[in-house]
N, CA and C of each residue as an Amber inpcrd file, in Angstrom:
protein
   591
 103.4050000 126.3280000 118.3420000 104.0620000 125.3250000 119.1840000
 103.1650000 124.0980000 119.3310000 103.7510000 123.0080000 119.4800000
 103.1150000 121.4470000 119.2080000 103.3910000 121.2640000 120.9960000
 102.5850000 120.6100000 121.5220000 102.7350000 120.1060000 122.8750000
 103.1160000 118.8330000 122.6320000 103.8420000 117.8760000 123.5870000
 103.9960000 116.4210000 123.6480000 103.0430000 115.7640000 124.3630000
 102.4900000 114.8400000 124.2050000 101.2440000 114.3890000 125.4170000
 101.8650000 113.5180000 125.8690000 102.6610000 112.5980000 125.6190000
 102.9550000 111.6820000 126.8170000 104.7580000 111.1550000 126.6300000
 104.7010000 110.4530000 127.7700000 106.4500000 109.9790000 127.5950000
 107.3430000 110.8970000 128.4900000 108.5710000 110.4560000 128.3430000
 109.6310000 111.2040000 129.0940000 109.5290000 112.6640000 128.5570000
 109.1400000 113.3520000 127.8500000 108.9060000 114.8910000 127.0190000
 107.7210000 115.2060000 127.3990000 106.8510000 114.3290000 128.2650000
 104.8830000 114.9620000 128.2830000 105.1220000 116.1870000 128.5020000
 104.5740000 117.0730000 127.6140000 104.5450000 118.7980000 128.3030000
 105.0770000 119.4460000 127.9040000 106.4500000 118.6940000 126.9070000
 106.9240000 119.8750000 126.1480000 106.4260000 120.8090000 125.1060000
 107.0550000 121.3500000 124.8120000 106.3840000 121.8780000 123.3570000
 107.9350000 122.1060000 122.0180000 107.2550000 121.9800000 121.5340000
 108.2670000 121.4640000 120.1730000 107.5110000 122.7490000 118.8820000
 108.4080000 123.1980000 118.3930000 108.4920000 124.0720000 117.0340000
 107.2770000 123.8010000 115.5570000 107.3200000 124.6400000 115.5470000
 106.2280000 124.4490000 114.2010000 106.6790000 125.3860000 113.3360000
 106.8400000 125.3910000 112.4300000 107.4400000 126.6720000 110.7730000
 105.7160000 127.3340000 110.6920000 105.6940000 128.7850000 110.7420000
 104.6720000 129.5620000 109.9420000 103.8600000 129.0500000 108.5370000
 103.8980000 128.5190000 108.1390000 103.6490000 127.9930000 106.9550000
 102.2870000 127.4560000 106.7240000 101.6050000 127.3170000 105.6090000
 100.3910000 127.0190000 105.1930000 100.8380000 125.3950000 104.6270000
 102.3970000 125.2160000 104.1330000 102.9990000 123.9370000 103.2360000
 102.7460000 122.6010000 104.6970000 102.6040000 123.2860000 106.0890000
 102.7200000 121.6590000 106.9980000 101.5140000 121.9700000 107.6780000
 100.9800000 120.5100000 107.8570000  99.8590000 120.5070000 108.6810000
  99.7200000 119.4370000 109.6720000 100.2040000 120.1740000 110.9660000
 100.7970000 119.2600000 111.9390000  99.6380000 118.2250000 112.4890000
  99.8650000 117.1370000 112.7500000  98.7310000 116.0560000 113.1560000
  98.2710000 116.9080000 114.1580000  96.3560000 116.9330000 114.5980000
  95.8000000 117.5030000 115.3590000  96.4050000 116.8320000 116.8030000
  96.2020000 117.6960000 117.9710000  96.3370000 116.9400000 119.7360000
  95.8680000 115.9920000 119.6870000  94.4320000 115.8220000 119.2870000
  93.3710000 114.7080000 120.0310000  93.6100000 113.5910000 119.0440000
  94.1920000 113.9750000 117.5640000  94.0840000 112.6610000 116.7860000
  95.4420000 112.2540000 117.3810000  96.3180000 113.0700000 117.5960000
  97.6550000 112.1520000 118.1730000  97.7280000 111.4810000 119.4500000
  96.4530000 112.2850000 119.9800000  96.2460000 111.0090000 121.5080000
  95.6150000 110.6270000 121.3630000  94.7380000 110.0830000 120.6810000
  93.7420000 108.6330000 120.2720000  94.5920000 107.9470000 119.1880000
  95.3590000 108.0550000 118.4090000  96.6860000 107.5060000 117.5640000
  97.4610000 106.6760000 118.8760000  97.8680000 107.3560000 119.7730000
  99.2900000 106.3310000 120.4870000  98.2600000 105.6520000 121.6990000
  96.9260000 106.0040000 121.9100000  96.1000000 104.9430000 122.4560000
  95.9120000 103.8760000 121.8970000  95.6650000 103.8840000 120.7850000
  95.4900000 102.6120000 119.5150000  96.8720000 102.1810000 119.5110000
  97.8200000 103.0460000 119.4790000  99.0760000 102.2770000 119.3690000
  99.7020000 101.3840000 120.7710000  99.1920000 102.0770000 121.5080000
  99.5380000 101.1430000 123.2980000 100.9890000 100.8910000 122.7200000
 101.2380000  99.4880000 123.5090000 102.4160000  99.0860000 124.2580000
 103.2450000  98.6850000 122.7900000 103.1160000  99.1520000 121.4170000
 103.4230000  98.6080000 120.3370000 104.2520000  99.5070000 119.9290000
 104.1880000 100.8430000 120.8460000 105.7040000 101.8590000 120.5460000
 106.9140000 101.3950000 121.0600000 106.7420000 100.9870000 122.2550000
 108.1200000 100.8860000 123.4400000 108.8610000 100.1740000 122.4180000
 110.2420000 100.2550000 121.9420000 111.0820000  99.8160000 121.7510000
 110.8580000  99.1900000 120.0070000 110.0720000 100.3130000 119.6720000
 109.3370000  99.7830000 117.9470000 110.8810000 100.5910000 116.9250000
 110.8790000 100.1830000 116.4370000 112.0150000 101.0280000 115.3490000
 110.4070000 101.6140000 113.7840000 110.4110000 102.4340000 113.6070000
 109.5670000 103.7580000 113.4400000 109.9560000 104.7040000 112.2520000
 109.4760000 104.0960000 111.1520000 109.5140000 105.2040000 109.9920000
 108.1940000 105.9560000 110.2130000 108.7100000 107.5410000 109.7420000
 108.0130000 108.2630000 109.7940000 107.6480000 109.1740000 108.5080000
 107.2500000 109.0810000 107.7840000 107.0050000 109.6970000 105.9640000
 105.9130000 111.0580000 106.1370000 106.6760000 111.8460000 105.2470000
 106.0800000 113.3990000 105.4340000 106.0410000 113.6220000 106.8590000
 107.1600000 114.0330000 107.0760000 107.0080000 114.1020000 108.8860000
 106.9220000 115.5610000 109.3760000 106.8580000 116.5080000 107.9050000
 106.6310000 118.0670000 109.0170000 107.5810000 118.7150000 109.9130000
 106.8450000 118.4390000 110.8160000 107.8980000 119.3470000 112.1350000
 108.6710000 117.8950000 113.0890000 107.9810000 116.5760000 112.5780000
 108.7670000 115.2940000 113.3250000 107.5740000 115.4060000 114.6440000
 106.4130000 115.8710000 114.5310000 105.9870000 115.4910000 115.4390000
 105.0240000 114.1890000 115.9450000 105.0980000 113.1860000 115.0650000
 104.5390000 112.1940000 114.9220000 105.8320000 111.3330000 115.9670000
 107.0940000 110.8870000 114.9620000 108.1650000 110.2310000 115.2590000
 108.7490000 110.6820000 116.6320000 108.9070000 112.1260000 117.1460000
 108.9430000 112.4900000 118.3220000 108.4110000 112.1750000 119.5170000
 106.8690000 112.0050000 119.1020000 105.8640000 111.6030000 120.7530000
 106.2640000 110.1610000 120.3340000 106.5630000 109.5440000 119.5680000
 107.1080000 108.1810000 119.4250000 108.3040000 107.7760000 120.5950000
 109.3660000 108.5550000 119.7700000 110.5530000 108.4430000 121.1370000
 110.5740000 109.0140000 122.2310000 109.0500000 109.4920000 122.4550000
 109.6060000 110.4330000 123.9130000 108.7980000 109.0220000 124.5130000
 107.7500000 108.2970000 123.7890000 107.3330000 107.2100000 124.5360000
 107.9350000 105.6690000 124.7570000 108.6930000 105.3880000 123.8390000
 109.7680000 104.4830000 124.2130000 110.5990000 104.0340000 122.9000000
 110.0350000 104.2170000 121.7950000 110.1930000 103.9360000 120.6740000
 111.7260000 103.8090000 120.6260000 112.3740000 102.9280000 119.8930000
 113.5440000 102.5180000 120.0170000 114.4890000 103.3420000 119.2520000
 113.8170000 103.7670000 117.6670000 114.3840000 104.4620000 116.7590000
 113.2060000 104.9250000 115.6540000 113.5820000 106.6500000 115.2580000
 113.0740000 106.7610000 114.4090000 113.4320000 107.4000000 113.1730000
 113.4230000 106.9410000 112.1250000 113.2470000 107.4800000 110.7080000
 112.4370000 108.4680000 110.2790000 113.1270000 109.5910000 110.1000000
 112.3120000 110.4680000 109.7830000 112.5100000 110.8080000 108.3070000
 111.3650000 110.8920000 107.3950000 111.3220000 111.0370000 105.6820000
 110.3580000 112.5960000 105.5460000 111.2020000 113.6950000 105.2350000
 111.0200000 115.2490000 104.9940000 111.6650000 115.6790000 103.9500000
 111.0500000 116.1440000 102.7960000 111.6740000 116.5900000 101.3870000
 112.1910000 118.2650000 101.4210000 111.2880000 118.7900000 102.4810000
 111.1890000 120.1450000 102.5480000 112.4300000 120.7340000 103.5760000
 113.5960000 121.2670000 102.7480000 115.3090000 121.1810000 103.3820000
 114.7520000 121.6850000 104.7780000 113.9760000 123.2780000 105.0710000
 113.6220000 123.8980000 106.3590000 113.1190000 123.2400000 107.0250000
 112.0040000 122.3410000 107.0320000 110.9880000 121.2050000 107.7520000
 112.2370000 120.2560000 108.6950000 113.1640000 119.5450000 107.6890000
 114.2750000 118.7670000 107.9630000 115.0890000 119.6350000 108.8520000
 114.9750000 120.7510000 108.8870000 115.9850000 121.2420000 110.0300000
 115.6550000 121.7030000 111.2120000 113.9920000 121.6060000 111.1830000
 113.0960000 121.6720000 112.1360000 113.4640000 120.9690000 112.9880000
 112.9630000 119.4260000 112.0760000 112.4980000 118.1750000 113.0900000
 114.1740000 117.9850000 113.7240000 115.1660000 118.4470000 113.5100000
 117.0330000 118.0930000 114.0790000 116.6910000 119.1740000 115.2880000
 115.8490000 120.4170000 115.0340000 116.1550000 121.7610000 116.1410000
 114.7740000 120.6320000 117.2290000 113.9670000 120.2850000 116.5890000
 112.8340000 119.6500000 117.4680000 113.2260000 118.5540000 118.6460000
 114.1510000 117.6050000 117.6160000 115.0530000 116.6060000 118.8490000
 116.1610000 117.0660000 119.3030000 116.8110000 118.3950000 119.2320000
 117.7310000 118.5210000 120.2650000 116.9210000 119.4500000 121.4580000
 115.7430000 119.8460000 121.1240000 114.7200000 120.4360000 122.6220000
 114.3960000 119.7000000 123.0840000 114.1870000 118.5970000 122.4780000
 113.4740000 117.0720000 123.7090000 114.4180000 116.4800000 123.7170000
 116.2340000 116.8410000 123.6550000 117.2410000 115.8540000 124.0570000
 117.2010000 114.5060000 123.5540000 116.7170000 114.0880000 122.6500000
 116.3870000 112.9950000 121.7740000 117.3700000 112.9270000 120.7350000
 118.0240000 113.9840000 120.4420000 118.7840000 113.3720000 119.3250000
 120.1790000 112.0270000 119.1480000 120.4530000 112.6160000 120.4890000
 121.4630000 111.7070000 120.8020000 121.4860000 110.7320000 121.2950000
 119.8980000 110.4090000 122.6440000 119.8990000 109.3170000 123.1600000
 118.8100000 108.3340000 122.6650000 118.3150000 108.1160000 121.5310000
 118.2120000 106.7660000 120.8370000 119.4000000 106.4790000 120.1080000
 118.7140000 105.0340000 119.7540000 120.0320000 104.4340000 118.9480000
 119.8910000 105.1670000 117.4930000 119.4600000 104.9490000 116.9420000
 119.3090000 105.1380000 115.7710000 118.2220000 106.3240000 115.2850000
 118.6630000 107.6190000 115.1980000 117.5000000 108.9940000 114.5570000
 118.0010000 109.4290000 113.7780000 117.6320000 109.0720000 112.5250000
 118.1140000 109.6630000 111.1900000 117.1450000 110.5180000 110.3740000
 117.8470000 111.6610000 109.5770000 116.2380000 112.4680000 108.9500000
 116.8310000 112.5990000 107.7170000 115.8700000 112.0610000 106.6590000
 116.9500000 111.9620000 105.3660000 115.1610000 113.0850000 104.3220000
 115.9260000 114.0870000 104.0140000 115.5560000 114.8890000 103.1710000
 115.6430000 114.5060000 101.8830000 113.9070000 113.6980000 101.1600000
 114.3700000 113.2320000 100.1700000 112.7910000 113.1850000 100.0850000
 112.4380000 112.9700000  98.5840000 111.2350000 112.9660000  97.7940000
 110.5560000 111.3400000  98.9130000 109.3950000 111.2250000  99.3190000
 108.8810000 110.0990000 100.0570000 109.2610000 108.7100000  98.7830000
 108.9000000 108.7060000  98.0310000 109.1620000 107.6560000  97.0320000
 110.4570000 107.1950000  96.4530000 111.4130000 108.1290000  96.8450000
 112.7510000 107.8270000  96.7960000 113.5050000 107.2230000  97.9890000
 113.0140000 107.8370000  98.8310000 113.4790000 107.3190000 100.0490000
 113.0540000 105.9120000 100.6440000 112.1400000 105.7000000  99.9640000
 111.2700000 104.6340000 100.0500000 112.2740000 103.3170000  99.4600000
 112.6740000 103.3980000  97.9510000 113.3000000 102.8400000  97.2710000
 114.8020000 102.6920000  98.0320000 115.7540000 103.6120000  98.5030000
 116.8340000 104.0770000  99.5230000 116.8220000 102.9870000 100.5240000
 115.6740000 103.1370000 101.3230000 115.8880000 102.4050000 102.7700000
 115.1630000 100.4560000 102.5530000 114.2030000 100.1930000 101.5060000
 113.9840000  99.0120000 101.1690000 115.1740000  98.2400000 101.1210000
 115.4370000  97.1660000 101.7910000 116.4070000  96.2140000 101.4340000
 117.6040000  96.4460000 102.7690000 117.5010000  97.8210000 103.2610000
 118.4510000  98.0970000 104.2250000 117.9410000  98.0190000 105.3350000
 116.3520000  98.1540000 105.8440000 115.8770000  98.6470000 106.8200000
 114.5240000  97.9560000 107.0740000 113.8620000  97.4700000 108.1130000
 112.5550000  96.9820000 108.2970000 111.9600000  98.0430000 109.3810000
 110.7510000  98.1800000 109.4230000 109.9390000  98.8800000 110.4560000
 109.0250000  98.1060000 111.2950000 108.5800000  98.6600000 112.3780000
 107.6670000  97.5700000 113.2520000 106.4600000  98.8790000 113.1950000
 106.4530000  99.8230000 112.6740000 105.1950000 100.7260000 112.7190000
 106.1400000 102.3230000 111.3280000 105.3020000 101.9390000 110.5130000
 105.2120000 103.2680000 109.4000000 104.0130000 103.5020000 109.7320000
 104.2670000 105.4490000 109.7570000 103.2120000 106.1150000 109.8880000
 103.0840000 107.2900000 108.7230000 102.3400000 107.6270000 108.3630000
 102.5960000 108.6220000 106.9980000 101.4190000 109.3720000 106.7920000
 101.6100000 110.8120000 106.8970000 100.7820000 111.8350000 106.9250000
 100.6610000 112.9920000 106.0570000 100.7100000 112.5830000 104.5200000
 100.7920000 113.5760000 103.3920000 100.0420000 114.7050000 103.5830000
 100.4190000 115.6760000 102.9170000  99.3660000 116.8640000 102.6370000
  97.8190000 116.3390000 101.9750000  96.6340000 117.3780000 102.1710000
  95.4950000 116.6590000 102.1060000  95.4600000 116.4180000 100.7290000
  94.8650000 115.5610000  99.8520000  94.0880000 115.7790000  98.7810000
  94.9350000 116.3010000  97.5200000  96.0710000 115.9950000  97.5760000
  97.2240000 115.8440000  96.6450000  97.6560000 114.6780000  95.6650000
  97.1330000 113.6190000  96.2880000  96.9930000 112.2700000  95.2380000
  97.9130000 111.8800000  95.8220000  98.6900000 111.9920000  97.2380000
  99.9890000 111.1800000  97.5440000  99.4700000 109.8670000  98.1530000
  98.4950000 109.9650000  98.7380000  98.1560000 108.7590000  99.6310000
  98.1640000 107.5890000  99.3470000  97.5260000 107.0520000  98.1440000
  97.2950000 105.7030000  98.0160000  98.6040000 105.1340000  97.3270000
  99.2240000 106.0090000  95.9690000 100.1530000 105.7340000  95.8260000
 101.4630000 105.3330000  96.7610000 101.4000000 106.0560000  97.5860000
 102.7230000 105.8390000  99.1940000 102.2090000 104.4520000  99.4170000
 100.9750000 104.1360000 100.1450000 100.6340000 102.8390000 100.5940000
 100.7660000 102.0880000  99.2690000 100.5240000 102.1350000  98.0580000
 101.1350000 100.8560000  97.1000000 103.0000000 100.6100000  97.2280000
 103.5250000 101.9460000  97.1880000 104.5510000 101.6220000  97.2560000
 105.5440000 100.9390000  98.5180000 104.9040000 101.4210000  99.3620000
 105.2580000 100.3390000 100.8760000 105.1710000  98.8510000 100.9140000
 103.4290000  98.6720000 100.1010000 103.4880000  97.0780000  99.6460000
 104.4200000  96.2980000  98.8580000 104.5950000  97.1780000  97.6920000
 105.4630000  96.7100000  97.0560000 107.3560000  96.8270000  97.4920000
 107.2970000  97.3160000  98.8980000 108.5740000  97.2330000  99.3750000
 108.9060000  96.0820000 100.5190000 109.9800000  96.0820000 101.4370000
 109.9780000  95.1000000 101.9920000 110.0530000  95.7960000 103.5660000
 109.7020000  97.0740000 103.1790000 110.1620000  97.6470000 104.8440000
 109.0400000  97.5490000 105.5280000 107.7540000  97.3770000 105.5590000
 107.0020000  96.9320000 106.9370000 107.7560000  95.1450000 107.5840000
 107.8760000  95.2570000 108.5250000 108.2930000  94.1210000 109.0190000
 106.8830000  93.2710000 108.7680000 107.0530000  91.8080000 108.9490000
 105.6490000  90.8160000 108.8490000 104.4620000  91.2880000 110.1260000
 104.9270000  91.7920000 111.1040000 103.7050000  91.8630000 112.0790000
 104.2220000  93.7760000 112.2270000 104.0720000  93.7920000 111.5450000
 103.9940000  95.6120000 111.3840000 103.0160000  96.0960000 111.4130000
 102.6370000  97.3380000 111.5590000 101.7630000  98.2630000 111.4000000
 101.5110000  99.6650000 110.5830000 100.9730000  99.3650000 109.4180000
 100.9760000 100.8510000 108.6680000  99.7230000 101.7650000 109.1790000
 100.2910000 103.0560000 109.5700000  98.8610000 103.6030000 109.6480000
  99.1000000 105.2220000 109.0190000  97.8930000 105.4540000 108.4420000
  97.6720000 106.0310000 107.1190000  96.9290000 107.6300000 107.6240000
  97.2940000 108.3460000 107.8390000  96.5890000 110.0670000 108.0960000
  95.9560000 110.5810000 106.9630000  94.6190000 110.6680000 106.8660000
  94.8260000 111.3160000 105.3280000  93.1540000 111.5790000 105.5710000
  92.4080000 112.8290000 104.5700000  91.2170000 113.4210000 104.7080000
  89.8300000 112.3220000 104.2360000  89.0350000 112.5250000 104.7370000
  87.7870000 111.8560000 104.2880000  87.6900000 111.6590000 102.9500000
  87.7800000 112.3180000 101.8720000  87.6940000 112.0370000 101.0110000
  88.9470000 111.6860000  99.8900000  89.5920000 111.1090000 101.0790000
  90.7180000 110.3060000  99.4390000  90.7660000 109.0020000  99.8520000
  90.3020000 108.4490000  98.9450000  89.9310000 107.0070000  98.9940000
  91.2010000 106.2510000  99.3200000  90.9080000 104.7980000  99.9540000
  92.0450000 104.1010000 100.1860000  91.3280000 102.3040000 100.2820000
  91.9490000 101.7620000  99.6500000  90.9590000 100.4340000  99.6500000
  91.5480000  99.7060000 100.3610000  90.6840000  98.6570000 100.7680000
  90.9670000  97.7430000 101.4000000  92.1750000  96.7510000 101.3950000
  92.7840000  96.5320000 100.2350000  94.1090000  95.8340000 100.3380000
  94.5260000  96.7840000  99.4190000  96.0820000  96.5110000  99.7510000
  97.1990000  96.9270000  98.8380000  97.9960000  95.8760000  98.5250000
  98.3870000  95.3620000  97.2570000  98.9600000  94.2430000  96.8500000
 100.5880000  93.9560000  97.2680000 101.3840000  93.5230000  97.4900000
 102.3050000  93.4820000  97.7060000 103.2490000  92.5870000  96.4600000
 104.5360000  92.2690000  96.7120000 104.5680000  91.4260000  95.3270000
 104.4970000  89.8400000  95.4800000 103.7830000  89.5460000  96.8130000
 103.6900000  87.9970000  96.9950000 102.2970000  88.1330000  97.6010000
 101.6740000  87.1970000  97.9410000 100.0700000  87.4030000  99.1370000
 100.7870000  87.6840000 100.4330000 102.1560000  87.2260000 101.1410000
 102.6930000  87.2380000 102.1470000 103.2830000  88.8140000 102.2290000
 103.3080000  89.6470000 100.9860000 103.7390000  91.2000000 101.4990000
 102.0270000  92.0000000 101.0810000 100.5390000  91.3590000 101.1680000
  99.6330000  91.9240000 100.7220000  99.4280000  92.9410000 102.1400000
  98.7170000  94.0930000 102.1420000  98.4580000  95.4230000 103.3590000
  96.9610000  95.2050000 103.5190000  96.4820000  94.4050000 104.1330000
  95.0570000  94.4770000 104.5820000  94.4970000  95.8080000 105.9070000
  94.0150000  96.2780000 105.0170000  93.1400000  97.3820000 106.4360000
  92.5040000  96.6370000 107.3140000  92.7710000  97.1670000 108.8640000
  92.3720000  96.1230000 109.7100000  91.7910000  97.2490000 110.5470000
  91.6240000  98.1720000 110.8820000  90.7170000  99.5730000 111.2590000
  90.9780000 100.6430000 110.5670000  89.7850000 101.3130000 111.2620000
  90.1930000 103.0630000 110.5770000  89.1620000 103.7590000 111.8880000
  89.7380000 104.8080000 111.9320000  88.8560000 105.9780000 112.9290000
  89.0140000 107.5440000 112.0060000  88.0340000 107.9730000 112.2590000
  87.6250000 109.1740000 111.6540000  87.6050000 110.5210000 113.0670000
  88.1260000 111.3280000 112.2260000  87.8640000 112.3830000 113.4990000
  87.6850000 114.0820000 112.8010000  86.3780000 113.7060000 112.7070000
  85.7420000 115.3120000 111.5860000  86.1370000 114.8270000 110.2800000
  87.0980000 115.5750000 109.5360000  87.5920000 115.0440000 108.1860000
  88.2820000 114.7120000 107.8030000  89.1900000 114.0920000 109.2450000
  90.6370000 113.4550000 109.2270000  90.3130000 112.0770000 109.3990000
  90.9310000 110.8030000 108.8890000  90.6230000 109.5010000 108.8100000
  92.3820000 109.3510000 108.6550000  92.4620000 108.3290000 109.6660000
  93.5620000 107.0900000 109.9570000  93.0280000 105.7090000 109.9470000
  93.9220000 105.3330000 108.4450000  93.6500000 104.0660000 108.1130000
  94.8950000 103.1330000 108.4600000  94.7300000 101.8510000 109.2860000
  95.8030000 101.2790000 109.7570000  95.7110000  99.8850000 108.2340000
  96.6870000  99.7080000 108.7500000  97.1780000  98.2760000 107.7420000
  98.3410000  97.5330000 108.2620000  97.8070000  96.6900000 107.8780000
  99.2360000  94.8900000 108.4360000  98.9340000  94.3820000 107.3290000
  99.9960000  93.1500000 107.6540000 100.5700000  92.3320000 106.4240000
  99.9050000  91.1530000 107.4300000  98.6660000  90.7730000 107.1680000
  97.9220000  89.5600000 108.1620000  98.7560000  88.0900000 107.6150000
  99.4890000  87.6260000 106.5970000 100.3380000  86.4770000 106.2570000
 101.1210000  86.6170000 106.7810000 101.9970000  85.6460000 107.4720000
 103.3000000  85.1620000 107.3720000 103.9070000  85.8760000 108.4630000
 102.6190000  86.5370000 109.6490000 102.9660000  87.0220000 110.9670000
 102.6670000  85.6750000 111.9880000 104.2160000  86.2270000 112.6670000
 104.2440000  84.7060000 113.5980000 104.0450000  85.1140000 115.1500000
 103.4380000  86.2070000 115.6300000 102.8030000  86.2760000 116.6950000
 102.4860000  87.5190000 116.9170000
């Protein structure tokens, strides 16, 4: 069981699958995550990539988050995170909670052109080679909004550089922090061009 730390849900606890295949974001990195994130959830619309049990996108809407996207390839995981928001009564009262069961890079391609985000968060399995590739392909999409926020879950040792190109300088992903916690590292990224406040 996953606890909620804060929001209209603080205290709940939410579902987790037996499995060795998900590895749910630690407590303390998810409450030093929505500390860094402050007042930039309330009312953020919120893709969520490799989302597991949805417990990323969840403490999202239990904290004000407007809407979230949830991206899960794994059919059981996806029926998790639907059993996860009808225990925190979430499914129905945002506007918009959709969970589309689909390869991350497809879905990626899917929601580009239809959809902008004010915060993607994305938390692959460790040391699989998904990481950097996901963050190129975000650059090269149009779904971070201009004053967005990407932030990146992923182990000490899989590299992630400093920019990711986009297909103009105005869609480039500059890393603008990172925090480490043991051998977990969250790398954030914005699109520092062509943000107008």
């Amino acid at each position: 069981m996953i606890r909620i730390s804060g929001g209209i849900n603080k205290g709940r606890k939410i579902k987790a699958l037996n499995t060795m295949s998900t590895r749910p974001t630690l407590s303390r990195v998810k409450t030093s995550l929505f500390d860094m994130l402050s007042d930039r959830v309330k009312d953020a619309v919120i893709l969520d990539l490799y989302s597991g049990t949805g417990n990323i996108g969840i403490e999202a809407l239990s904290r004000g988050a407007k809407s979230v996207v949830f991206v899960e390839n794994n059919a059981a995981q996806a029926r998790l995170i639907k059993e996860n928001l009808t225990i925190t009564n979430l499914l129905e009262s945002t506007e918009i909670t959709e969970i589309i069961t689909l390869d991350v890079f497809e879905a990626i391609q899917r929601l580009d052109k239809r959809m902008s985000f004010d915060i993607i968060y994305l938390a692959p399995p460790f040391l699989k080679g998904f990481v950097w590739p996901t963050i190129e392909a975000i650059a090269m999409s149009s779904l971070l909004s201009p004053c967005g926020l990407l932030g990146v879950e992923h182990h000490k040792k899989e590299d992630v550089l400093p920019l990711a190109k986009g297909l103009s300088a105005t869609d480039t992903l500059t890393m603008t922090k990172q925090r480490r916690y043991g051998d977990i590292v969250i790398s954030f990224y914005e699109i520092t061009q062509g943000c107008s406040g």
